[in-house]
C-alpha positions as semicolon CSV with decimal commas, in nm:
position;residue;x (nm);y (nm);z (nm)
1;X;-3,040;-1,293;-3,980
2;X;-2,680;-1,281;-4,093
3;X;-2,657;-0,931;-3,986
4;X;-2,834;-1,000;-3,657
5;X;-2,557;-1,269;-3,614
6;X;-2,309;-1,042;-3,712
7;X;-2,390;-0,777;-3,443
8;X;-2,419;-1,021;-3,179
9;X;-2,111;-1,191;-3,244
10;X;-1,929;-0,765;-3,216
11;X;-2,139;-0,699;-2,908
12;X;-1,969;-1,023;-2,721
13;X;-1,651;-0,921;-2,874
14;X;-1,698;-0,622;-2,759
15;X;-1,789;-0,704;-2,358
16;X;-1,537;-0,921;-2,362
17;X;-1,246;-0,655;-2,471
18;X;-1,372;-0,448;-2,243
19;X;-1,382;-0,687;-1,925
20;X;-1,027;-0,721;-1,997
21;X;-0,915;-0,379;-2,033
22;X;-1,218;-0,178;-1,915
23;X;-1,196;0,023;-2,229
24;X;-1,451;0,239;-2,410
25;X;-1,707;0,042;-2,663
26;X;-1,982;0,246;-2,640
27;X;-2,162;0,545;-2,825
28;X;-1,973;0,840;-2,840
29;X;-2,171;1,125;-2,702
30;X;-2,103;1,500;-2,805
31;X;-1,965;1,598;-2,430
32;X;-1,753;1,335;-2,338
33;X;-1,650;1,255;-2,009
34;X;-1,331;1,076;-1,952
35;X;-1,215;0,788;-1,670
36;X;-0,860;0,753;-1,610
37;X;-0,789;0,384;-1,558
38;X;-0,463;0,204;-1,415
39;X;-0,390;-0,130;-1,519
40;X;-0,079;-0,374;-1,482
41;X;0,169;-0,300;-1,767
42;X;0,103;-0,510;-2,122
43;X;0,459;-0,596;-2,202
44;X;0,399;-0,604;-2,598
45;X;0,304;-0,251;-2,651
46;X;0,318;0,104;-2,553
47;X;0,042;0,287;-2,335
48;X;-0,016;0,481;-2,691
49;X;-0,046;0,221;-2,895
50;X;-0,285;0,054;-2,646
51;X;-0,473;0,343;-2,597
52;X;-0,490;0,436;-2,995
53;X;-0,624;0,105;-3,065
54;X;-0,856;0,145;-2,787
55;X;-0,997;0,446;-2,884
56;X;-1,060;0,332;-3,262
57;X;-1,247;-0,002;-3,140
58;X;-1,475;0,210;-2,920
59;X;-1,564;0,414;-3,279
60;X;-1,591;0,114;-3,419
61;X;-1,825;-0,078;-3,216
62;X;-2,025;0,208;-3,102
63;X;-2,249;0,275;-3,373
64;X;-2,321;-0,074;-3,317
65;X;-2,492;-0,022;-2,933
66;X;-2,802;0,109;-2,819
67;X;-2,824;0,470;-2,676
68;X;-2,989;0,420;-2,345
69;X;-3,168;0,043;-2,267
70;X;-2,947;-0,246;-2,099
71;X;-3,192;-0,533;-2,210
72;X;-2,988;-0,584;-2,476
73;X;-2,693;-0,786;-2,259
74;X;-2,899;-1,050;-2,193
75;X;-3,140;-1,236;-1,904
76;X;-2,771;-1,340;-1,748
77;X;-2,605;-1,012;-1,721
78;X;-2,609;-0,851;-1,332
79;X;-2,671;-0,491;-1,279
80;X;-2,300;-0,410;-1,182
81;X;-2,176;-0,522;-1,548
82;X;-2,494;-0,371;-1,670
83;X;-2,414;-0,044;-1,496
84;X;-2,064;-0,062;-1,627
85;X;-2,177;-0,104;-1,992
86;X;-2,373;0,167;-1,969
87;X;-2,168;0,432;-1,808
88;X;-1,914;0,363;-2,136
89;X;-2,228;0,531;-2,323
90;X;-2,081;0,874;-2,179
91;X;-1,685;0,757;-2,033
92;X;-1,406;0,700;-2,226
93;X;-1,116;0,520;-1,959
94;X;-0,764;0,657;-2,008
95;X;-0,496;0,415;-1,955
96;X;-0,223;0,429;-1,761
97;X;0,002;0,166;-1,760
98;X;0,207;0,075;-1,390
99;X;0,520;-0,180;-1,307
100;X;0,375;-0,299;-0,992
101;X;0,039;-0,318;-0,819
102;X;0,189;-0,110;-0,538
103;X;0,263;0,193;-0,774
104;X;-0,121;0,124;-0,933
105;X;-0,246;0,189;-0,567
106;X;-0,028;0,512;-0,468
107;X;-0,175;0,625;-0,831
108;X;-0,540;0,565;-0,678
109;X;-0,452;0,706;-0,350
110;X;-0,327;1,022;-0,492
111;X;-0,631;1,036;-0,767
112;X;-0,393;1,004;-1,060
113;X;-0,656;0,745;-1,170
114;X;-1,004;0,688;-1,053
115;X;-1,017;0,334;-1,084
116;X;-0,787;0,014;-1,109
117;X;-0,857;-0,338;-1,275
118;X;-0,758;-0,663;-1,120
119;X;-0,869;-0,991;-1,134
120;X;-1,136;-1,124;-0,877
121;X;-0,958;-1,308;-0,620
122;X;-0,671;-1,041;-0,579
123;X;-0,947;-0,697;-0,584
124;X;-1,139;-0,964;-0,292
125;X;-0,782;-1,000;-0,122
126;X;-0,716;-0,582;-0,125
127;X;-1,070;-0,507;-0,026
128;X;-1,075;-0,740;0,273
129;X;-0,755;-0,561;0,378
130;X;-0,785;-0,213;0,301
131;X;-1,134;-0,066;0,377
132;X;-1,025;0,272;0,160
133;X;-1,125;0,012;-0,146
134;X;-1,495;-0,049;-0,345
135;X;-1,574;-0,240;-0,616
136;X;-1,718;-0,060;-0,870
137;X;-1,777;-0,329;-1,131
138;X;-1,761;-0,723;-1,149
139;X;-1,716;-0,823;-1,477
140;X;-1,783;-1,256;-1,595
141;X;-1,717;-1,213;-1,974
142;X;-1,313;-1,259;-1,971
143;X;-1,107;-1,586;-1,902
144;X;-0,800;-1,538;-1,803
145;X;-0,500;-1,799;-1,729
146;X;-0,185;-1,746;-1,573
147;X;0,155;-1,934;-1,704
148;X;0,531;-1,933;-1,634
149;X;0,728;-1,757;-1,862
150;X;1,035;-1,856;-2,022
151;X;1,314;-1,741;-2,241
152;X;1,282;-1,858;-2,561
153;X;1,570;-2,085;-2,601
154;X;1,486;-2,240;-2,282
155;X;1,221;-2,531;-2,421
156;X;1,397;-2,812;-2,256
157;X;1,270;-2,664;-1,893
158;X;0,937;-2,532;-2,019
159;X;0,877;-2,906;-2,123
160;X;0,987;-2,998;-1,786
161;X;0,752;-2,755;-1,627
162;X;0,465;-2,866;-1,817
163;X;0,502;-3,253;-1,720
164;X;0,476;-3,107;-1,403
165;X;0,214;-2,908;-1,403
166;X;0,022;-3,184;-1,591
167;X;0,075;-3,473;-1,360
168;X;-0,053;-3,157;-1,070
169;X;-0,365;-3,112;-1,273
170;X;-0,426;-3,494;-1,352
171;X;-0,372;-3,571;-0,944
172;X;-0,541;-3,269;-0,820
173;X;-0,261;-3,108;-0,674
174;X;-0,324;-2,767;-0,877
175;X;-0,682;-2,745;-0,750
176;X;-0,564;-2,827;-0,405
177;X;-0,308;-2,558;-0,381
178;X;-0,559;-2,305;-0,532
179;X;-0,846;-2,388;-0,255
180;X;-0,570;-2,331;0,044
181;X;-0,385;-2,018;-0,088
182;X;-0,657;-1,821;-0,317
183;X;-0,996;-1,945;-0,194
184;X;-0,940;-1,985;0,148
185;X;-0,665;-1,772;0,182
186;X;-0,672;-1,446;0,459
187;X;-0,478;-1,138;0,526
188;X;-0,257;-1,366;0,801
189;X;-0,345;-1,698;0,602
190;X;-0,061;-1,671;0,366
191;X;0,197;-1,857;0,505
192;X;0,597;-1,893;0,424
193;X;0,630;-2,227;0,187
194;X;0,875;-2,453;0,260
195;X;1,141;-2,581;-0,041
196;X;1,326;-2,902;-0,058
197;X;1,639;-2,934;-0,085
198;X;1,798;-3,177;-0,313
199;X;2,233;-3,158;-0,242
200;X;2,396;-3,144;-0,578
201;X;2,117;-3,098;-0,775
202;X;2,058;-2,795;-1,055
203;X;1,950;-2,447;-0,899
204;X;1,622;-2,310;-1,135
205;X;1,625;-1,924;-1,066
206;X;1,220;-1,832;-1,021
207;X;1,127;-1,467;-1,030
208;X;0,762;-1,352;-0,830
209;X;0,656;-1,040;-0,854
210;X;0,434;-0,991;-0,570
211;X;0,184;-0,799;-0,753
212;X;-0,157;-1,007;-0,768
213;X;-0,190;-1,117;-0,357
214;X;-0,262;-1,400;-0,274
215;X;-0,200;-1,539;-0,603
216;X;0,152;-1,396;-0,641
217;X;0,245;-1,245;-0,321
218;X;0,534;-1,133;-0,061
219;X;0,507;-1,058;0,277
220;X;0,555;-0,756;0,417
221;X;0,886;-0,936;0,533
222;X;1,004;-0,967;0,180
223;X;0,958;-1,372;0,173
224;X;0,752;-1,473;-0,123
225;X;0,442;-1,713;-0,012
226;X;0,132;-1,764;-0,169
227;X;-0,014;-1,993;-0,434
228;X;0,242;-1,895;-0,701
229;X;0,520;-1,985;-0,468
230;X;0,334;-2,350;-0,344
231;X;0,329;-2,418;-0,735
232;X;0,699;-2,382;-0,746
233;X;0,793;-2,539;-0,459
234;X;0,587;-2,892;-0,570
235;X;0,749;-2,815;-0,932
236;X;1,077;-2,847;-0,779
237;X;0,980;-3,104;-0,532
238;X;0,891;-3,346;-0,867
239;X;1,168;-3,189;-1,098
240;X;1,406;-3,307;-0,798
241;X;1,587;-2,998;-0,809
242;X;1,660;-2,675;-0,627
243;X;1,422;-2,336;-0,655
244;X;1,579;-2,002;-0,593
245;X;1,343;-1,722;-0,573
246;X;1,370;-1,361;-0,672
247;X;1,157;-1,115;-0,644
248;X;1,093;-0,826;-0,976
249;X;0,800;-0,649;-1,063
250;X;0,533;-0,698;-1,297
251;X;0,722;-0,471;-1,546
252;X;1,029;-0,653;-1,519
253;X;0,895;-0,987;-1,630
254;X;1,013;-0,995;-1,948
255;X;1,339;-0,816;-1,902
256;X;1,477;-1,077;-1,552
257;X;1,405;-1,359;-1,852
258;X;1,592;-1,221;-2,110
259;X;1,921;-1,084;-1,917
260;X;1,926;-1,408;-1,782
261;X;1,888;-1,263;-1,422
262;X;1,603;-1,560;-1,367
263;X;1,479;-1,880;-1,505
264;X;1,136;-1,871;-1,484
265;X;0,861;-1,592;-1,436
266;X;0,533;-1,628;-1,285
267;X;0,347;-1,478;-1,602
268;X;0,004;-1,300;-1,539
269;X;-0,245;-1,216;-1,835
270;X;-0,222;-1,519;-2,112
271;X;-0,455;-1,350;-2,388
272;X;-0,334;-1,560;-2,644
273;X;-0,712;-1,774;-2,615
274;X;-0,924;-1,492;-2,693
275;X;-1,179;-1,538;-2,902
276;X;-1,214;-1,194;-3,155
277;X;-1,218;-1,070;-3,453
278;X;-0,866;-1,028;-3,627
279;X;-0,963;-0,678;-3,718
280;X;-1,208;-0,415;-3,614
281;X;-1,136;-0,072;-3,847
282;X;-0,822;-0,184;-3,938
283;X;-0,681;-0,275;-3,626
284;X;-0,550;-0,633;-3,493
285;X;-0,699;-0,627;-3,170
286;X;-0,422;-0,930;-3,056
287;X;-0,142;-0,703;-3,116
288;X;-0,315;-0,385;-2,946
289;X;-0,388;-0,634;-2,617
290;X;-0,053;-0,797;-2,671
291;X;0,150;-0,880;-2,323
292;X;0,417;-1,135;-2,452
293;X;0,760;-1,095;-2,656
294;X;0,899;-1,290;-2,935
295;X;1,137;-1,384;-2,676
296;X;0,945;-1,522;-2,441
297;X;0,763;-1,850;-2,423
298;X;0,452;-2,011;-2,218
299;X;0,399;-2,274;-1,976
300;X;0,071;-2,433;-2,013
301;X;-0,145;-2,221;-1,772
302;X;-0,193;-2,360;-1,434
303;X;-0,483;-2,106;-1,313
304;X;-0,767;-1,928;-1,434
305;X;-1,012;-1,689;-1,364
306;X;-1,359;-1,584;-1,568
307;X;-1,433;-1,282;-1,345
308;X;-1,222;-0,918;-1,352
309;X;-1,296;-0,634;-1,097
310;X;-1,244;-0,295;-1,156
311;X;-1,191;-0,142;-0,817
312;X;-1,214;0,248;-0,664
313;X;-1,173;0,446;-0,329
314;X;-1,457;0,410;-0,109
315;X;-1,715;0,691;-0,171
């Protein structure tokens, strides 16, 4: 029974690593085919030492998996994820790391990767406006939360941010914002946000990178809108104080917080609740899936997702 527990407990670990970085956990087979796979940049390690660590959890866990059935993922599992599982029997997904979602698409466009990763409500946003786009998988086994980022010896407005976002959550605001900018969002839906302005009052430089529509997004225009930028606007609306916006890209984050250039970051990919093992053959998973610096510092998160797509070219 304890071993029966034991596999189980590797198995979930295992869909759930994957879900997050579409990597490799299943049995190696003696002609292996290979995927190459773009993904937003992790800002606390290299594309080797992601992809190292990658590679030995899929020899890890694989011994673990069963050669051929899909039973074994449960009465609750849906045939895409079930699909998916099973094509890492045979595929092991290069990564490629990119600074921005729009040089992750001109890497898809051009075939330098055959498939992208994304969570649900931005892969829905792409697909509804570019019909080039398919969803080859939809994957339920990874929460995910976005945060603002901070430097580190910048508590004193991270506490301020998280009073606000707390008296958002407690009121409703946050789930409010989320229904009228994610949910019910459109390709013309996502309107310009307007920004109080409070005379004499401090400036807080916000950076958005524009690269997870309609959650972080800027219009072809160049003006930031979009549910990151309504979050900010009613965090400086209840701060009482001014929000300047600047726009870097998703492999900038950390480097606009640390020059000083900005603020505040609009943060994508909070791992730090997953649930795992602190080692699988010898390797601390955490650090290989690591996207934070010791300099930087959390908000509390202020969305989530449970579902990740991992998108292709139409066929």
């Amino acid at each position: 029974m304890q071993n029966k527990n034991f596999l189980s407990s590797i198995l979930i670990f295992a869909l759930i690593f994957t879900a997050t970085i579409f990597s490799s956990t299943a049995v190696l087979s003696a002609q292996e085919e290979t995927t190459n796979a773009g993904v937003l940049t992790y800002l606390g390690t290299t594309e080797a030492e992601f992809q190292e660590g990658l590679d030995d959890l899929r020899k890890a866990v694989a011994p673990l998996l069963p050669e051929n059935e899909g039973s074994w993922l449960g009465e609750d599992a849906g045939d895409m994820l079930e699909s998916f599982m099973l094509s890492l029997v045979k595929t092991r997904r290069v990564i490629h790391f990119y600074d921005s979602l729009l040089e992750m698409q001109m890497a898809l466009k051009a075939d330098r990767v055959d498939e992208i990763a994304l969570p649900e409500s931005v892969g829905l946003h792409l697909i509804k406006n570019n019909p080039d786009y398919e969803i080859l998988f939809s994957l339920n086994m990874m929460p995910s939360t976005i945060s603002f980022g901070f430097k580190q010896d910048n508590k004193a407005l991270q506490q301020e941010f998280n009073k606000a976002l707390l008296s958002m959550k407690k009121d409703g605001t946050l789930k409010k914002l989320a229904e009228k900018y994610i949910y019910e969002s459109n390709s013309e839906g996502l309107e310009h946000v307007k920004f109080d302005e409070f005379k004499g009052a401090p400036i807080i430089t916000a950076a958005v990178t524009g690269d997870l529509p309609p959650i972080d997004f800027i219009g072809a225009d160049g003006t930031p809108a979009g549910y990151n930028t309504a979050i900010l606007s009613e965090i400086g609306r209840r701060l009482h104080k001014n929000i300047s916006l600047v726009s870097v890209n998703a492999g900038s984050r950390s480097a606009a917080l640390v020059s000083g250039r900005v603020d505040v970051v609009f943060w994508y990919r909070n791992t730090e609740g997953i649930k795992a093992p602190a080692k699988t053959n010898g390797k601390n998973l955490k650090d290989v899936m690591k996207d934070l610096s010791q300099e930087i510092i959390l908000s509390e998160p202020y969305f989530e997702w449970d579902v990740d797509l991992i998108i292709s070219k139409a066929r």
